[in-house]
N, C-alpha and C positions, 0 to 999 in steps of 0.2 A: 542319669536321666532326670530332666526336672521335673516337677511334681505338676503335673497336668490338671489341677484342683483349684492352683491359685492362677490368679490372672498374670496374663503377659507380663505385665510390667514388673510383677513380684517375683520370676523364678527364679533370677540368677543375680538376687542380691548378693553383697558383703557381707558378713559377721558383723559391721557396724552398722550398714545400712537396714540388716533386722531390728538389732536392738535400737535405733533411732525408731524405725517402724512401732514397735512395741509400745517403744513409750510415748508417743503419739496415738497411740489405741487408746495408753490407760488412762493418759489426759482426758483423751475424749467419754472413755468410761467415766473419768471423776465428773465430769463438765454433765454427763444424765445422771448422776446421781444425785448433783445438787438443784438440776433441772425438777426433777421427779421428786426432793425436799419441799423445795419452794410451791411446787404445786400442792403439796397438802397444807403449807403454810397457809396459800392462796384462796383454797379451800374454806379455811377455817375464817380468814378477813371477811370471805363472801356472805357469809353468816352479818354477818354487823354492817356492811356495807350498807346495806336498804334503807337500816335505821338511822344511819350516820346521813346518808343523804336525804333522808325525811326531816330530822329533825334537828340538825347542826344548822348552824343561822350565818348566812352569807357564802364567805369560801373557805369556812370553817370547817372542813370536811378531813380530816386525820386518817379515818380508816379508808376512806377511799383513796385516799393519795397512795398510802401502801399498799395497798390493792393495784393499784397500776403500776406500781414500783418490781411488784411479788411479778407481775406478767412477763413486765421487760426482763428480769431477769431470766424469770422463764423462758424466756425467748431466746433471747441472747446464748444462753448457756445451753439450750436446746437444741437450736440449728448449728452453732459451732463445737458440740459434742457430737453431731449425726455426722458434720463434715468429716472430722477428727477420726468417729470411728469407721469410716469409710475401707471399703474391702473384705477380705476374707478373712475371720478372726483366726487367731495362733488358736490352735490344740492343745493344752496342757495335760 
């Protein structure tokens, strides 16, 4: 009988089509973890941000470039880690 927990499309996997699932969770797990890095990276630029664009002269601006660098990543590795870990998580 299949497991009434997980959604339709997941009951009557293969033994490979779990483990390919899996390791598509854990990509996605790694992908928020380095999401949820970069945010305290991001964190810490925001600090110096204010200054750097006060008082750097023209488009002289360093910290704020990786300030928007720190977001895109954030982003990027954010929404295709939530994709990734889409579904019902394995039980261990």
């Amino acid at each position: 009988m299949a497991n009434t927990l997980l959604p339709p499309e997941e009951r009557n996997l293969t033994p490979d089509q779990v483990e390919a699932l899996d390791k598509r969770r854990d990509l996605g797990h790694t992908l928020l973890v380095i999401a949820g890095q970069f945010t305290v990276i991001a964190t810490v630029l925001l600090l110096w941000v204010g200054q750097d664009l006060t008082y750097s002269p023209g488009w002289a601006h360093p910290m704020a470039y990786y300030f928007i660098i720190a977001l895109c990543i954030i982003a990027v590795c954010g929404v295709t880690g939530l994709a990734l870990r889409r579904g019902t998580p394995r039980i261990d």
